[in-house]
C-alpha positions as a printed NumPy array, in Angstrom:
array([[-20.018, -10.663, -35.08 ],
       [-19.345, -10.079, -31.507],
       [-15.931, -11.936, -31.318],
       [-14.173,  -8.596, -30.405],
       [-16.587,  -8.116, -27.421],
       [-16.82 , -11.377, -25.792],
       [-13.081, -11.691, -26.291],
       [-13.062,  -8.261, -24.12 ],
       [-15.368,  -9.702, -21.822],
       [-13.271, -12.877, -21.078],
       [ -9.862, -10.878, -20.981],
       [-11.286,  -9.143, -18.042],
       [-13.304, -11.898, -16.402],
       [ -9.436, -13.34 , -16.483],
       [ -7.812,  -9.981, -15.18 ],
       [-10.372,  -9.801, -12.429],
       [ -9.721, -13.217, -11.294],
       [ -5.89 , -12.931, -11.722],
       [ -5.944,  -9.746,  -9.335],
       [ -8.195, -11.068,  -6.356],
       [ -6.249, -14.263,  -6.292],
       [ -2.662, -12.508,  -6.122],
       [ -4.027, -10.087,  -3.689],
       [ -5.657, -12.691,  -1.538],
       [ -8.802, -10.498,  -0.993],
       [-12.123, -12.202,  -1.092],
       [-14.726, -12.12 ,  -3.598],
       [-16.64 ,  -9.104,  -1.956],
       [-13.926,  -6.916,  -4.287],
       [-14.46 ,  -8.076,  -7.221],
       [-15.82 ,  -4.489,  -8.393],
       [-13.135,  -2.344,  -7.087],
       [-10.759,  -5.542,  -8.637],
       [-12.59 ,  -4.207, -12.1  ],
       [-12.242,  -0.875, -11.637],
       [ -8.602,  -1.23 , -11.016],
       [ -8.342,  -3.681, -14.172],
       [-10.251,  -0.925, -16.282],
       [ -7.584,   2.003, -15.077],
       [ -4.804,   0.448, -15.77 ],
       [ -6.21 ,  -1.602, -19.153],
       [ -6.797,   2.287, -20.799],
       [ -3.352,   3.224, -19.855],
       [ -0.894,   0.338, -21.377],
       [ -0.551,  -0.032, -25.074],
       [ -2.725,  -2.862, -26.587],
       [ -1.598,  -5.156, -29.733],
       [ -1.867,  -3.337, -33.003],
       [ -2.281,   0.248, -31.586],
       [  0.767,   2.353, -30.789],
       [ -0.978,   4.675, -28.491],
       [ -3.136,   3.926, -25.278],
       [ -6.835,   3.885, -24.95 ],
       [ -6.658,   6.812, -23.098],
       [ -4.546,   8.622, -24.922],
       [ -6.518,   7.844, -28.267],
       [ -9.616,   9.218, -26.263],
       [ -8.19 ,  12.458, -24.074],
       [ -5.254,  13.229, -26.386],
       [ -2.53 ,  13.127, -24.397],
       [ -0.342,  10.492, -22.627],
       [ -1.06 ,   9.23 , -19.093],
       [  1.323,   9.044, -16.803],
       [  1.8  ,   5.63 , -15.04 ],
       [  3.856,   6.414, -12.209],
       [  1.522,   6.05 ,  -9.373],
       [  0.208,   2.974, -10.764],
       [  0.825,  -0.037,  -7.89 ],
       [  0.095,  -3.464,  -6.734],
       [ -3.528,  -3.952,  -6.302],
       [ -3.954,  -5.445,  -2.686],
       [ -0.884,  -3.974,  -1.086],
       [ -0.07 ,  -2.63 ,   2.063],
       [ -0.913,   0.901,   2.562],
       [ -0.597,   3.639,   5.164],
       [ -3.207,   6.378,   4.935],
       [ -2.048,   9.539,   6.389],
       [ -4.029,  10.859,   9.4  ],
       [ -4.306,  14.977,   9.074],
       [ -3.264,  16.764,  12.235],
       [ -6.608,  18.899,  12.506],
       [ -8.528,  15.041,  12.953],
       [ -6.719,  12.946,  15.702],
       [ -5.816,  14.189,  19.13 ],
       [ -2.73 ,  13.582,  21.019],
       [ -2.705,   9.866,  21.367],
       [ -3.676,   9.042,  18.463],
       [ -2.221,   7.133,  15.319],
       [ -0.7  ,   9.415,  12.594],
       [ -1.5  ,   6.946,   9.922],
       [ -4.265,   3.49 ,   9.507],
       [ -3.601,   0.513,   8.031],
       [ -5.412,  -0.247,   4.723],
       [ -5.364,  -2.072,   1.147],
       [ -5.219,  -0.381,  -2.037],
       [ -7.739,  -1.118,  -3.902],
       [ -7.555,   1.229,  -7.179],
       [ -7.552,   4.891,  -7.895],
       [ -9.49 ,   7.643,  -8.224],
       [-10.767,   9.242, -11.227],
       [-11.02 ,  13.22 , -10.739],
       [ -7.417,  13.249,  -8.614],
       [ -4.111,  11.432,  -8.252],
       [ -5.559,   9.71 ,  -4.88 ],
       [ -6.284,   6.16 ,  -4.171],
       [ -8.964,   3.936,  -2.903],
       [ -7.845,   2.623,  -0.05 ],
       [ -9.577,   0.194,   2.61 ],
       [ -9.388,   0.793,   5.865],
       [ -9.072,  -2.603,   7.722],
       [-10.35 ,  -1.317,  11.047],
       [-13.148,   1.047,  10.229],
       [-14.082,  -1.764,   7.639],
       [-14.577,   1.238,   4.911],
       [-13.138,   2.932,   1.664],
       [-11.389,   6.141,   1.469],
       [-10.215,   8.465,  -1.452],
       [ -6.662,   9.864,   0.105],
       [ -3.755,  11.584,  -1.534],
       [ -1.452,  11.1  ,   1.321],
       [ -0.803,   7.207,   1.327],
       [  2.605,   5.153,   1.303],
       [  2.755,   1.88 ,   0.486],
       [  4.109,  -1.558,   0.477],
       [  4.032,  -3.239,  -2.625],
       [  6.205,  -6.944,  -1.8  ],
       [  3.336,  -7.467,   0.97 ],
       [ -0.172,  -8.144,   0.479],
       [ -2.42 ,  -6.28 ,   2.625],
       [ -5.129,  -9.463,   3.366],
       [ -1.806, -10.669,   5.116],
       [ -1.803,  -7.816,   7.666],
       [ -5.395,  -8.082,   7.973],
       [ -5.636, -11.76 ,   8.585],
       [ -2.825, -11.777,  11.546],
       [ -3.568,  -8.12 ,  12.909],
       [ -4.072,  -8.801,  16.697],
       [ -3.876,  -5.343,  18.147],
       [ -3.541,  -1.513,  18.001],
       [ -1.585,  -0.03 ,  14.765],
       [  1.954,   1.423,  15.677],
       [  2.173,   5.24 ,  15.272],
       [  3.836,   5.339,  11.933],
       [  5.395,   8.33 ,  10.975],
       [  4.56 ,   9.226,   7.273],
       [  8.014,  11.688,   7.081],
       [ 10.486,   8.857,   8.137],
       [  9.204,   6.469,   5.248],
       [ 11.186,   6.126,   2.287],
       [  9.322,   7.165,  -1.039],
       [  9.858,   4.533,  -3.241],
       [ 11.411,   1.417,  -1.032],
       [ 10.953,  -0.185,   2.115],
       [  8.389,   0.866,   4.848],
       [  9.412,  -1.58 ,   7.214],
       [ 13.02 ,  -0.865,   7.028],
       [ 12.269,   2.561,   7.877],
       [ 10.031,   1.694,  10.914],
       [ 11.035,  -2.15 ,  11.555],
       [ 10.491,  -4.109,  14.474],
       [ 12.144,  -4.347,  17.661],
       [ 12.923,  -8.115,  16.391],
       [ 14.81 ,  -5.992,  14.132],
       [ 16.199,  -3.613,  15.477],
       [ 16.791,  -4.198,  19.042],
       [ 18.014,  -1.207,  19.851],
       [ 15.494,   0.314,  19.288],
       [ 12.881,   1.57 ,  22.463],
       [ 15.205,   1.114,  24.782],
       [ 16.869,   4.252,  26.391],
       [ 20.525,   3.078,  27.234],
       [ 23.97 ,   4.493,  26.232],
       [ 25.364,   2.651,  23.425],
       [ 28.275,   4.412,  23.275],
       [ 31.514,   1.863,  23.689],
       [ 32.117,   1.19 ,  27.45 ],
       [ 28.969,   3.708,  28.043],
       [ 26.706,   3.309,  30.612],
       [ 24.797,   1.015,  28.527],
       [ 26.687,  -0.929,  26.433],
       [ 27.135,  -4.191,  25.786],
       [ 29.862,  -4.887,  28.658],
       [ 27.778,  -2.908,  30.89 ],
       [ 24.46 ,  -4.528,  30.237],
       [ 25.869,  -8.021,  30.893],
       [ 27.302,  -7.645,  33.939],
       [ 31.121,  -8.22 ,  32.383],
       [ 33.792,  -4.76 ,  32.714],
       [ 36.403,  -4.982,  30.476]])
């Protein structure tokens, strides 16, 4: 008699599990690993039913393409009018679901150790945020939300000196410039 509801019950209890362990994030999320679970669950077809629980209850068809990786990498965008000159222009979080009344996110915010409802957030999605939590060491580079791609790679777009060694430095790369290659090594040609 209550097959269909147990069934339910375990098909989350699975989900749940399934999420926390592929984001890495300890058990403490567990609820916001539901919540996520739930959104999604009413917006993907089910077996027998050609139409999705939300669109059986609200009448008309969700649209899935903010859905992403629960437990990635994201960048919360810092407004102008709330950080002074110095400043970071976005923090360092891990998505954690969405919310219900707008097209934002929950986000945590490893530093401040709390969760925020943004709009403006990039993200991430090939790396989990518990790995940026569990080897962040220092201060947060100033990320600049403009220069990130919208659907690809952050850190392509920002990368790291390891990466791009050109960039910081201030030199003339210009062939046989006043800092090139021959000129930085000591060698004329």
């Amino acid at each position: 008699m209550n097959g269909v509801a147990e069934r339910y019950n375990l098909t989350t209890l699975d989900r749940i599990k399934s999420l926390s362990n592929a984001s890495g994030l300890s058990q403490k999320f567990w609820a916001e690993a539901l919540l996520c679970f739930s959104y999604t669950w009413n917006r993907v077809c089910h077996k027998g039913c050609k139409k999705t629980p939300f669109e059986l209850y609200g009448g008309k068809r969700p649209s899935v393409s903010h859905l992403k990786r629960f437990g990635c990498i994201a960048f919360v965008g810092v407004p102008k009018q709330l950080r002074k000159k110095l400043d970071m222009r976005a923090k360092l979080g891990i998505m954690l679901g969405y919310t219900l009344s707008t097209k934002g996110y929950r986000i945590w915010l490893i530093e401040e150790n709390k969760v925020v409802e943004p709009i403006n957030v990039r993200f991430d999605e090939r790396k989990r945020g518990v790995d940026s939590e569990k080897t962040f060491t220092g201060p947060v580079r100033n990320y600049l939300l403009k220069d990130f791609p919208k659907d690809g790679d952050i850190f392509s777009a920002v990368g790291d000196q390891a990466d791009h060694p050109e960039a910081g430095s201030e030199r003339d790369t210009r062939p046989g410039g006043a800092g090139s290659e021959s000129q930085t090594r000591g060698t004329h040609s």
